[in-house]
Structures are given as C-alpha cells and as structure tokens.
C-alpha positions as CSV (number, residue, x, y, z in Angstrom):
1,X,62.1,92.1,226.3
2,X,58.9,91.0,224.7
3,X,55.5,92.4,225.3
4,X,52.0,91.4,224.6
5,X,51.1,91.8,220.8
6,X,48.1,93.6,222.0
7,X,49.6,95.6,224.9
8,X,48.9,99.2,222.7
9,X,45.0,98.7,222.7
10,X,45.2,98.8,226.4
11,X,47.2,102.3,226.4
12,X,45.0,105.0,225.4
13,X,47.1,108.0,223.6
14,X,46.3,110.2,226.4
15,X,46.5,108.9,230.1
16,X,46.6,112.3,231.6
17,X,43.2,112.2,232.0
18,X,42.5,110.1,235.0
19,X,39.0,109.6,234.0
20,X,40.6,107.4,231.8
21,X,42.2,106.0,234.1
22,X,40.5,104.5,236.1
23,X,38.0,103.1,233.2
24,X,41.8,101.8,232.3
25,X,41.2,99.9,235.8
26,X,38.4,97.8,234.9
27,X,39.2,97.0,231.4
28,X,42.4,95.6,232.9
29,X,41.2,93.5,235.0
30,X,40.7,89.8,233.5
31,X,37.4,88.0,233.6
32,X,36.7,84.7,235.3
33,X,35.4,81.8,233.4
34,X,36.1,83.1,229.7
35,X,37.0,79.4,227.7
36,X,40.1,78.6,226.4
37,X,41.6,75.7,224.5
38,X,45.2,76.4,226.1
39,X,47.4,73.7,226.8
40,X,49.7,74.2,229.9
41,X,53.8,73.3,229.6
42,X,53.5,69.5,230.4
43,X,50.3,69.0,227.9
44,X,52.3,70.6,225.4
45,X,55.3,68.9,226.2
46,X,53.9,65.5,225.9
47,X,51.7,66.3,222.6
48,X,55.3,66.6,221.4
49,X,56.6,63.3,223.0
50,X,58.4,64.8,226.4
51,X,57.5,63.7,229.7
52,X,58.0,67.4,231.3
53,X,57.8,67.9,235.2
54,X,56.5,70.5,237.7
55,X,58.5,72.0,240.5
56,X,57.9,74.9,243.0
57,X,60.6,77.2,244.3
58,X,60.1,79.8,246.9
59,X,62.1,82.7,246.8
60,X,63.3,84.4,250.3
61,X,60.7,87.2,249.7
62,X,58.0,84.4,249.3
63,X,57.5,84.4,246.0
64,X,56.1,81.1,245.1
65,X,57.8,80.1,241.5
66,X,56.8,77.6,239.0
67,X,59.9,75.8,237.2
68,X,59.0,73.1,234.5
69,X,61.9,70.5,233.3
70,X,62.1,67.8,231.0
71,X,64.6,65.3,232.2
72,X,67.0,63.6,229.8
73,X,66.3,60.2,228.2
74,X,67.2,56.9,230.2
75,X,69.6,56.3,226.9
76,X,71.2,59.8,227.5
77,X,74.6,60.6,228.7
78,X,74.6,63.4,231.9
79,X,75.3,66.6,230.9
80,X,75.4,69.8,232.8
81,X,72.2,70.8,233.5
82,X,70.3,73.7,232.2
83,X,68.7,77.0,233.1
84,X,66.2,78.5,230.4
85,X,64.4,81.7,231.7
86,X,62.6,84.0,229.5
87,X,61.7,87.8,228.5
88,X,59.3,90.3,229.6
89,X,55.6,89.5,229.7
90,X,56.2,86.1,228.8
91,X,56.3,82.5,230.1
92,X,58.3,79.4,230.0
93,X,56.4,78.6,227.4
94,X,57.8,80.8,224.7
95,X,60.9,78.1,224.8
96,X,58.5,75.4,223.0
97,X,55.8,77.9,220.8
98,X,57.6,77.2,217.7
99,X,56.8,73.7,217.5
100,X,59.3,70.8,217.5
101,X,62.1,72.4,216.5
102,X,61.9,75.3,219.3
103,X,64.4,76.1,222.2
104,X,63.2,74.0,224.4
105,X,62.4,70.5,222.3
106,X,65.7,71.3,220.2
107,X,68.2,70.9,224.0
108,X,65.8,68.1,225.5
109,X,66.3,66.0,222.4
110,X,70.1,66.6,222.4
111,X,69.8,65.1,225.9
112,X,70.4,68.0,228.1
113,X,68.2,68.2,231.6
114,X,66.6,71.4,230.4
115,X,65.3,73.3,233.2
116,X,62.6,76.1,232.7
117,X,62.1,79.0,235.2
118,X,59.3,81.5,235.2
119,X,59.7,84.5,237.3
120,X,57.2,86.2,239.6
121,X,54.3,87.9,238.3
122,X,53.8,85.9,235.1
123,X,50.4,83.1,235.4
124,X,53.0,80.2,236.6
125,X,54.3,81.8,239.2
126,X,51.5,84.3,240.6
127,X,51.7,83.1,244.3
128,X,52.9,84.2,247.6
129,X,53.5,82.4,251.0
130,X,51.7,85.1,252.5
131,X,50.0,88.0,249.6
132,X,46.9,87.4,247.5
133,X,47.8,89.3,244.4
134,X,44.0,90.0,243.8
135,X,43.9,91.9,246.7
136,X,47.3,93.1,247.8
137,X,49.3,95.4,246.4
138,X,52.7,94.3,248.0
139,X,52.6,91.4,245.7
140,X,53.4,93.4,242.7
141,X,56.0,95.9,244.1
142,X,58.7,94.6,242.1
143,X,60.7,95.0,238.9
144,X,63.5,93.5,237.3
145,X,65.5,94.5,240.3
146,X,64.0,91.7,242.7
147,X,63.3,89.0,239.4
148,X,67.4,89.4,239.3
149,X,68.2,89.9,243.2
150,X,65.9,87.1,244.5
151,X,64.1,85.0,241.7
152,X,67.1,83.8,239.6
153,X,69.4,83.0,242.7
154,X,66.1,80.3,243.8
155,X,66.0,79.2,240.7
156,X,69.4,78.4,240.3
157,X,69.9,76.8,244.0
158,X,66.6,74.3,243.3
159,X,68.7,73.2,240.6
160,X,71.3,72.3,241.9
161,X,69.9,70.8,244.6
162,X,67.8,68.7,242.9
163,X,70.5,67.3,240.2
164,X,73.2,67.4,242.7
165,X,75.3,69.6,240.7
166,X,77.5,71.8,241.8
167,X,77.0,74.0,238.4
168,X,74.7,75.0,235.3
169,X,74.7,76.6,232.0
170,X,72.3,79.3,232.1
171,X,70.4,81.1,228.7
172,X,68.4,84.0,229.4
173,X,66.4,85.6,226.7
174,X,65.9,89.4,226.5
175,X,64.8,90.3,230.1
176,X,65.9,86.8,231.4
177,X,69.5,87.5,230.3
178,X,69.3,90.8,232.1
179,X,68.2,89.9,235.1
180,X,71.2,87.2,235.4
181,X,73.4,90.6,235.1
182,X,71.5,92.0,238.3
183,X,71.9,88.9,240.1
184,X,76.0,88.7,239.3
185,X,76.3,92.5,240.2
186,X,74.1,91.9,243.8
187,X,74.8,88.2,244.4
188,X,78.3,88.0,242.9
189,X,79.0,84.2,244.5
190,X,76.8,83.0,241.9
191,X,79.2,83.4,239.4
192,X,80.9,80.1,240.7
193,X,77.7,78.6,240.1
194,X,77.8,79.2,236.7
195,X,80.1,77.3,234.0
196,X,78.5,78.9,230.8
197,X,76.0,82.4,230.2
198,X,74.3,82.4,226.7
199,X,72.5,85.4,226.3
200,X,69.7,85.6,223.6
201,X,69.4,89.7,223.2
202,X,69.9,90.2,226.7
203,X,67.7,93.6,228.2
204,X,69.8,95.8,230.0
205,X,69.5,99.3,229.2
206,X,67.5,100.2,226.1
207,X,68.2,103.8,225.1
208,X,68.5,103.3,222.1
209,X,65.8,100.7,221.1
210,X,63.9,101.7,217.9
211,X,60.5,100.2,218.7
212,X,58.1,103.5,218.9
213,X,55.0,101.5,220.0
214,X,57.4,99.8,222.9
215,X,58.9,103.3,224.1
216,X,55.5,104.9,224.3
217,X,54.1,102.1,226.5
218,X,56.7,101.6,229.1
219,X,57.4,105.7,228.5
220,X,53.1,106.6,229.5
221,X,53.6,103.6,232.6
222,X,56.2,105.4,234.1
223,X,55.1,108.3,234.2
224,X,51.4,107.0,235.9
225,X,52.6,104.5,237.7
226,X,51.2,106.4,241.0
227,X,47.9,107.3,238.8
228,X,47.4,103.4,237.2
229,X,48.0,101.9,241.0
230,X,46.0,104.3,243.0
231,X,42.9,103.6,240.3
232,X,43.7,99.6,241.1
233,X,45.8,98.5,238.2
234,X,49.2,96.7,240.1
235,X,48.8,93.9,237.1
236,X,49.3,94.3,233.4
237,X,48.4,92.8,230.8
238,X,47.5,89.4,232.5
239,X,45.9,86.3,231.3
240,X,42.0,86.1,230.8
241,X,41.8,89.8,229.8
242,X,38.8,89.8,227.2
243,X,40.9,90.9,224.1
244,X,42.5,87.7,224.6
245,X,39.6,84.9,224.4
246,X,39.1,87.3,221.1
247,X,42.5,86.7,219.5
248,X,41.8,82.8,220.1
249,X,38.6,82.5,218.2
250,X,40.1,84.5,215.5
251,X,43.3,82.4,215.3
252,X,41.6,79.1,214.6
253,X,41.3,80.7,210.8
254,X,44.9,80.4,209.9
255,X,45.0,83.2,207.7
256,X,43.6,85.5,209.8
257,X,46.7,84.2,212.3
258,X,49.4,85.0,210.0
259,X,48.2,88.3,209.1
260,X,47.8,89.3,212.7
261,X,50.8,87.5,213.5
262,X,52.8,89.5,211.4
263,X,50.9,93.2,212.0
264,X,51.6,92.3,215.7
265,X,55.5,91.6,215.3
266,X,55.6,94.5,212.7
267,X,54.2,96.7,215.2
268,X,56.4,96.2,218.2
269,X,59.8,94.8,216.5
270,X,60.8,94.4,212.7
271,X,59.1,92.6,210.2
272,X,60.3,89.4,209.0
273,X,57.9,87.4,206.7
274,X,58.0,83.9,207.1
275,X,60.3,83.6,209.9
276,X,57.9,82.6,212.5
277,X,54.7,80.0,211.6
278,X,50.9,80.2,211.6
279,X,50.8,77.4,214.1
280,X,53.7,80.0,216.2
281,X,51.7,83.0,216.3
282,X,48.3,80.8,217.0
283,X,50.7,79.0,220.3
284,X,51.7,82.6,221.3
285,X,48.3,84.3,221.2
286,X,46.8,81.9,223.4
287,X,49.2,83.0,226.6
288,X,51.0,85.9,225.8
289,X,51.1,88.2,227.3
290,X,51.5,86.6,230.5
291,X,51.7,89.0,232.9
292,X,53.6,91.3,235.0
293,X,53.6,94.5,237.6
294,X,53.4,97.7,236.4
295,X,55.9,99.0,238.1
296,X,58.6,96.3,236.3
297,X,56.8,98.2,233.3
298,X,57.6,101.3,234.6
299,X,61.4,99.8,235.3
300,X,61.8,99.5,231.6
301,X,60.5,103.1,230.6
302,X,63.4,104.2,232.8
303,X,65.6,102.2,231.1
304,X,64.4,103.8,227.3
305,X,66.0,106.8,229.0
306,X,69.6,106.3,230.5
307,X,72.8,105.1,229.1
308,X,73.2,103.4,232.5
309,X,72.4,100.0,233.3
310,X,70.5,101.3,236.3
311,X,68.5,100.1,239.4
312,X,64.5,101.1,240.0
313,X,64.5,104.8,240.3
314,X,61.9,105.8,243.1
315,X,62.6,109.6,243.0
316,X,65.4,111.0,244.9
317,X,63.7,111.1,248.5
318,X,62.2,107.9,248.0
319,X,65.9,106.4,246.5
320,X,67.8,108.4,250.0
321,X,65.6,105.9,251.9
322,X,66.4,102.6,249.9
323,X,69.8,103.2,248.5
324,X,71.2,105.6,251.0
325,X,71.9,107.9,247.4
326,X,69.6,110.4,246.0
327,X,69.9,108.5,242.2
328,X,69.8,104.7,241.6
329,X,73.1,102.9,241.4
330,X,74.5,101.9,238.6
331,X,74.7,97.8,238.0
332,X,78.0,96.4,238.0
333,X,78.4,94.2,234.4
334,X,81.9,93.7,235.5
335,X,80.5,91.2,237.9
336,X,79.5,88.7,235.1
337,X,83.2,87.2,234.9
338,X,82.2,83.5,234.1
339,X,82.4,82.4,230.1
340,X,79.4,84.4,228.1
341,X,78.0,84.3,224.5
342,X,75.6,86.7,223.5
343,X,73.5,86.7,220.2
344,X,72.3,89.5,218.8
345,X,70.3,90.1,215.4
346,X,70.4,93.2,212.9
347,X,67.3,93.8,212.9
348,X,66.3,93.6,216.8
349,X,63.8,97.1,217.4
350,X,63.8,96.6,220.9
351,X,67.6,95.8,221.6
352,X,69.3,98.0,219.3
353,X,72.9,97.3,218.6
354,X,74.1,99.6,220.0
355,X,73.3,99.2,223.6
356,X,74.1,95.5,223.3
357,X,77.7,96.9,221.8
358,X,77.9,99.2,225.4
359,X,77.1,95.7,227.4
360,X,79.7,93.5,225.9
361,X,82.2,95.8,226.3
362,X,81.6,95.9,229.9
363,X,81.7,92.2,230.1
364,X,85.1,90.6,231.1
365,X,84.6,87.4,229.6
366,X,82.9,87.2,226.2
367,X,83.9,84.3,224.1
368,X,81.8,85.2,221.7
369,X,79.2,88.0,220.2
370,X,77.3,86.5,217.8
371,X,75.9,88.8,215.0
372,X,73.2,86.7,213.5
373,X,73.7,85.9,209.9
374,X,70.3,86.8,208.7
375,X,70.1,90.7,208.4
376,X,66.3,90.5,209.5
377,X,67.0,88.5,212.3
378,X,64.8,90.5,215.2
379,X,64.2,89.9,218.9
380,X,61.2,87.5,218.5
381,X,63.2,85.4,216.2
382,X,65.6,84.5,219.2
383,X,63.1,82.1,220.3
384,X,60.6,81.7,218.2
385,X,61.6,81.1,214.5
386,X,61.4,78.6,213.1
387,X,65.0,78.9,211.8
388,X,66.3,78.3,215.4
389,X,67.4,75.1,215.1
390,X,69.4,75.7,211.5
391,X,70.8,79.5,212.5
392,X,71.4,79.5,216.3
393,X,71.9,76.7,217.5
394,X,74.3,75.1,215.9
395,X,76.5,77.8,217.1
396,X,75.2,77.7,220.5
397,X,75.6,73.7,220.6
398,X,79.6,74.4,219.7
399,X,79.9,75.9,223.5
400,X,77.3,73.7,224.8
401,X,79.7,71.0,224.4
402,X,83.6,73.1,225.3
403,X,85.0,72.5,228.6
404,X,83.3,75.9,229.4
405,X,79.4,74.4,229.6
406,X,81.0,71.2,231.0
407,X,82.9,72.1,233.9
408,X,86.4,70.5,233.4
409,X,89.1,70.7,230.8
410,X,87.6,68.1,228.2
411,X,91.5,67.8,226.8
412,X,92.2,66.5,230.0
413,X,89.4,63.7,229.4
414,X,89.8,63.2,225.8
415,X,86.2,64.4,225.1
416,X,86.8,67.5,223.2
C-alpha cells in the first residue's frame, strides 16, 4: 500500500466537525489548467530508449482501464509474458520512477513482454462506458474488493488475448499483490492462468502495520465515509490538487527534493537515507498520488482493524443485503495454489511482518519468502530504490527463469 506523501495535509486532526468537512470538499477537489512538466508512461519510456504502447481494457462493470506495455526486442527470445500492477494511490508509473534501473526498465531489457496495468480510479484509468466520475457517484463505489473481483481478471484476459498465451507471471506490489488474492479466492479459474505470483509486500490485512500517520488516515475515512461523500468528496487525493503544482516547483531545487523526499517517506514508512534518488522523489512528486475512492480508503482502515483478510464491511444490515451474512466474509488465501514468492523487508511500516508471516502461512504454495537482506529495507524500496536491480532482482530473475515462470518442465527441454 502506498499513499500520497502529502495525503496528511488534506486530513485535518478533527473531522467531526462537518464544517470542516465540507471546506474538506472544495479543497479536494483538483483545479483545471494548473501547469505541469509531467511526462506520461510512453514519454518516459522512450526518454529511456523503450518504445512503450497503449491499450484499453474494459472491465464487465465498465470500467474503462489503461494498460501500458513495452514489447520485447526484435533480437529477443519469447518469454512468458508479464503482469506488473501496482499499490494504493499509485500508477503504473511507479514501475519506472527510479530511473533506468527500476522495475519496469530492469524486465524490458532482460527481454520480457512486460505488461503494466492500472486499476480503476487512479488518472489512467478514470473512465466509464457509461459514469462521468465528475459527476456521479457510482463511479467511485468500489474498493479493493471490485479492483480484485473484476479489474485484475480484464487485465489478465487482454493479455492473453493479445500475446496468444495461454498463461502469465503476475507481480503485484503492496495493494496489487492483494488484490490478485481477492481475485483467486472469487475467481478461482484464474489460477490456471497463472504460472508464477511474485508478490512485492503484498496488502492484505494490515493490523499490525506500524505507520501512525497511515492508520489515522484510512482510520478518520472510515469512519466519515458517509460525512466526506454526502459533502461531495467520492475522490481522494487526485491529480491536479493545488498542493501538487506546489511540490513540482519546489522539486526543481534538488535539495529541497531530497529533503522532502525523505521527511515524506519518514513520515508514512521507515527512513532509509539514500536508498531512493533525488531524481526518484522529483519522478514521484509529479503524479503521486494518483488517485482513488474514498471508500477503497475506507476499505483499508478496516483492514488496520481485523486479523481477517476481510471483504468491504457495509454495516450489518447493509452486509445481510450483499453477502446474505450480517459480517463480511472472510477471503479465502487457500485459493492462491499456483507457485508464489513473496518479498518482504524489515523495516516495512505499513506491512508489518507479522501480518505478511499470517498470509504465507495460509498460502499453499510458497517457494519462497524472501526476507530482504538490508535490515532498512521498507515498502517504498520494493519499487523504488535504487538498489532494486542489485537486491531483488537477482533473486526474482532465479524464478523468472524455473519451469514455474515458463510453463513446462525446462529439464524436459534442456533449458534449465
């Protein structure tokens, strides 16, 4: 789970007042026309050399997604292809902010047909067949629940499709590893769509996460989620707000971007000095955070305070009329039966240990769990250090290329 550096300076320390409110409501609301020097996925992709492509996937709630994807090389071998999807409040972007050696760059240069999704709400994918999320609050009735029940499964079917593969490796980062969960314990023929699961501090149930600033955010949205929608507020923390065109000007003095940088990180996760760049924190300032619905907000301050892994809990009349059961049902992790490796670092404020320990225990299938060997290793750093290359994936690559991520027993083929 990541969310916006800034997200605490829209949160006033006191949102029983609903004077405050609804002045919440208009300070929430982005502006038109501020300027920015942001470059979208494919500009960024080719200022780095990769010829990067658009796609549209529409979900069977009408959900119209964005997925990016930068092809292999004509020179490259096929390989499976892959599935990147990323945390809370963020975009696909957050798998190329750390420059050339990030996530994203690091696979496509290994010649892997990396795929990027971004799930509903966020600025790539904030369109509907038939909503306008400016004016309709249906658009943003949704939490992880329907990102995992409805956004992943598109995702994953466009892909296919469109390499004419009959499988993919998926890696899912904080909230986009938990949603793949949901999707296995709703949609469990999916599983034998998938050869490989790498989970970068996957978000399932966070009782224990140590981040205070993060547990009083989602914590105060869950409790006002009536109040905050009733006063207009369905979208938080979306692009174009006005602290945002502030953080830009002020991170074209590099100083002032590590220093912020690093009071931001500090603030909402662990501090680790040095781990991510100037040129990082300037990349993520310009679109993070990226947006999302309150009530997937709201989803998460739930989830700060059960040991379940647990749908959306409406209140028990409201839960009698969509479950059929007066408290949320539980999600199944059983489900999630095809290969996984899951990295986790020491230091990660917002998935603690030991409610990552209480998923992989659940999971039938774990080649792996991967205690990072840095003991300041936090969440951030799972995608954007600049260590990435050097401390992850070289142990991600390993099962990248067993017979697990390729489909077929490479004995059998003489290719292990």
């Amino acid at each position: 789970m990541l969310h916006g550096c800034l997200i605490s300076l829209f949160i006033p320390g006191s949102l029983a007042d609903l004077n405050i409110v609804s002045a919440l409501a208009k300070v929430m609301r982005p502006l038109d026309g501020l300027p920015t020097n942001n470059k979208d996925f494919i500009q960024f992709a080719a200022e780095n050399g990769y010829k990067a492509e658009k796609h549209e996937v529409t979900t069977d709630d009408g959900y119209i997604l964005t997925v990016h994807r930068i092809p292999p090389g004509s020179k490259c071998t096929k390989k499976t292809p892959l599935l990147l999807v990323h945390g809370l409040l963020q975009s696909d972007e957050c798998f190329l902010d750390s420059g050339p050696d990030a996530p994203g760059f690091v696979l496509a240069h290994e010649c892997y047909d990396v795929w990027f999704g971004n799930v509903r709400g966020n600025y790539y994918s904030r369109k509907h067949v038939t909503l306008d999320p400016d004016r309709d609050l249906g658009f943003w009735k949704f939490s992880v629940d329907e990102i995992g029940q409805l956004d992943i499964p598109a995702m994953i079917d466009y892909v296919l499709d469109a390499t004419n593969a009959k499988k993919l490796n998926y890696i899912g980062y904080s909230q986009g590893g938990g949603s793949f969960f949901i999707m296995n314990s709703e949609k469990p023929e999916y599983v034998d769509k998938i050869n490989l699961f790498i989970g970068l501090a996957p978000a399932t149930r966070l009782y224990y996460t140590k981040s205070v600033l993060d547990r009083l955010v989602v914590n105060a949205i869950n409790s006002l989620q009536g109040p905050l929608e009733a006063s207009g507020i369905w979208e938080v923390t979306s692009r174009g707000l006005p602290i945002q065109g502030t953080l830009e000007a002020l991170c074209r003095v590099p100083l002032l971007t590590d220093t912020l940088g690093n009071v931001a990180v500090s603030a909402i996760d662990s501090s680790h000095l040095g781990s991510m760049t100037p040129e990082t924190f300037r990349r993520i300032f310009e679109h993070v955070p990226a947006g999302t619905s309150i009530q997937n907000l709201a989803w998460y301050g739930q989830a700060m305070n059960e040991l379940k892994f647990l749908k959306f809990n409406y209140g028990s009349e409201e839960n009698l009329k969509v479950y059929g059961v007066a408290e949320p049902p539980e999600y199944d992790l059983g489900k999630t039966t095809m290969p996984v490796v899951i990295f986790h670092g020491k230091s990660d404020h917002i998935v603690d240990t030991r409610d990552l320990d209480w998923v992989v225990s659940r999971l039938p299938n774990v080649l792996e769990y991967v205690t990072m060997a840095d003991p300041l290793w936090n969440h951030f750093d799972m995608v954007f250090s600049q260590y990435w290359k050097k401390q992850l994936f070289t142990t991600m690559e390993t099962y990248l290329n067993t017979s697990y991520a390729r489909g077929f027993a490479c004995v059998e083929f003489d290719l292990c």
